[in-house]
Residue, then its C-alpha position, 0 to 999 in steps of 0.5 A: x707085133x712091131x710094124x716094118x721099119x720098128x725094132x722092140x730091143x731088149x738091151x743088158x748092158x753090164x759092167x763089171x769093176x775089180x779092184x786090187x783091194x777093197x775100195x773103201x767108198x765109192x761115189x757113181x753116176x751112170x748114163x746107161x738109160x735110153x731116152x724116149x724121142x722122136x722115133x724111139x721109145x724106152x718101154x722099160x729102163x732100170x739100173x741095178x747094183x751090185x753091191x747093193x745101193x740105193x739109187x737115185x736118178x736125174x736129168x742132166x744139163x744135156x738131157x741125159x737120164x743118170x743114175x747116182x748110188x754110193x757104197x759107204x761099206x768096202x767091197x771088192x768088186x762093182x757090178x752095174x746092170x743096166x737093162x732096157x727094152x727100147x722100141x726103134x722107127x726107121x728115120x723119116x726123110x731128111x729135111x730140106x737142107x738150109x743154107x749155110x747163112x741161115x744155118x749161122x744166124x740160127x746158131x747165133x741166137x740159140x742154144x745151137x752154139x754150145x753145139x758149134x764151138x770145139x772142145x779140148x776133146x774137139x780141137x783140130x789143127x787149122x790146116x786140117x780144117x782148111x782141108x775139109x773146107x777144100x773137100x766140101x766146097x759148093x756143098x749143102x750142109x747135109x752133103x757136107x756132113x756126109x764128105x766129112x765123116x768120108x774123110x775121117x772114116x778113110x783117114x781113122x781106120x777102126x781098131x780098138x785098143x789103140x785109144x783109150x777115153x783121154x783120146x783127142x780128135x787131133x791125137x786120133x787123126x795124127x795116128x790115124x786109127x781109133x775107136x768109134x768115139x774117136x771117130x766121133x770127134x774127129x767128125x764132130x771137129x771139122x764139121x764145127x769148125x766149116x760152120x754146122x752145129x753137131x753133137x756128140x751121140x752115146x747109145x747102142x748099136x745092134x750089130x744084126x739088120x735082120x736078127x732072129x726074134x728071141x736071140x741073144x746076140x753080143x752088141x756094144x757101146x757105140x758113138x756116132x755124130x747128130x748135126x743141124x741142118x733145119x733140125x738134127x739129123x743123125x750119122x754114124x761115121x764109123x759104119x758110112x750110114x744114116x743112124x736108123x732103127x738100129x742105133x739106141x740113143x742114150x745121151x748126147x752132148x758135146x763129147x764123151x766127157x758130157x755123156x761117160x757110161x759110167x764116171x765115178x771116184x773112189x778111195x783104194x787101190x786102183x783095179x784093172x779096167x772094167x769089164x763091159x759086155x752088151x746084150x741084145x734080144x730082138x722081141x718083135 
């Protein structure tokens, strides 16, 4: 049996395309796989196809486990399932928070910096992030990422089906609702923009706290933010928390565009959107 504080989470993750006519060939990749870190472990991780391919796998330039397969022969429809069984700890105490001159000059001379820059995903007016600078004013870079995913979460209110993928973080605060990538990356935006390097998160999120042992329950793709503040530090900004035993990593990287589900291209006609369905077990 897991201790307090650890989670052991079977996670089903599948996605289903249909075209309108057969596709001819298609070419995949697919970051569906959590990682082992700190504080999580995958016990078990396996992607399969269907129809049937073989299939390779990677890590990429962000550290992000993929699946690649091809179909050389038509076909219809695509099913990929991703099944993974993930043990999850509690996070520990934040570290103690630096200051904003030594959080620069650290960034100045590391990798931090492919972290700190916007992206065409992250990109803001100025005013607005004047605004945040005004809000977070006299704060510690770990208060400072708490005020801002605040301000976003009051300003993007979550209701799916009102962004799509190619979604801004500008477009998304103009309209002021949005899925949790897009509050992903306005928080990602401003808090880049005031200084702190912080990276896009691509995971899982179980839905339940306390879930009945051997019940399978509807979860979800999710997205929250990572900033650095001595170390990196986890926070969901759609759900106002600290990411915990809950949240699965999968990938992170400097916006959806580093770290897509699924990504692929094919020749045909294309289909409708793809159907996606996330399961979780708790098994101890």
């Amino acid at each position: 049996m897991t201790g307090k504080g650890i989670r052991r989470l079977r996670i089903r993750h599948v996605t289903r395309v249909s075209y309108a006519q057969a596709a001819v060939s298609s070419h995949n990749e697919v970051r569906m796989t959590p990682l082992t870190l700190p504080g999580q472990t995958t016990l078990d991780g396996r992607v399969t196809v269907g129809p049937a391919a073989a299939t390779w796998s990677y890590w990429d330039y962000w550290g992000t486990q993929v699946t690649g397969f091809d179909l050389m022969d038509p076909h219809s429809d695509l099913t990929i399932t991703a099944s993974s069984l993930v043990e999850t700890a509690r996070p520990g105490p934040l570290p103690g928070p630096l200051g904003w001159a030594e959080v620069a000059e650290r960034t100045a001379r590391s990798r931090l910096l492919e972290f700190a820059n916007p992206t065409v995903r992250t990109t803001v007016p100025a005013e607005l992030i004047a605004h945040a600078r005004e809000v977070t004013a006299g704060l510690d870079p770990h208060e400072t990422a708490v005020a801002v995913a605040s301000l976003v979460a009051d300003r993007v209110s979550y209701l799916p089906g009102t962004t799509g993928v190619t979604t801004s973080a500008a477009e998304a605060w103009e309209q002021g609702t949005g899925v949790c990538q897009d509050i992903a990356h306005v928080t990602l935006a401003l808090l880049r923009g005031l200084g702190l390097p912080s990276r896009y998160v691509s995971g899982y999120l179980h839905p339940e706290k306390e879930a009945e042992l051997h019940r399978p329950v509807a979860g979800q793709s999710h997205a929250w933010i990572e900033y650095w503040a001595g170390d990196w530090c986890g926070y969901d900004p759609t759900n106002r928390t600290r990411a915990d035993e809950s949240h699965v990593v999968v990938g992170r990287g400097r916006d959806y565009d580093d770290v897509p589900p699924h990504k692929g291209v094919y020749r045909g006609v294309a289909g409708g959107p793809p159907e996606v369905t996330v399961e979780f077990t708790q098994v101890a």
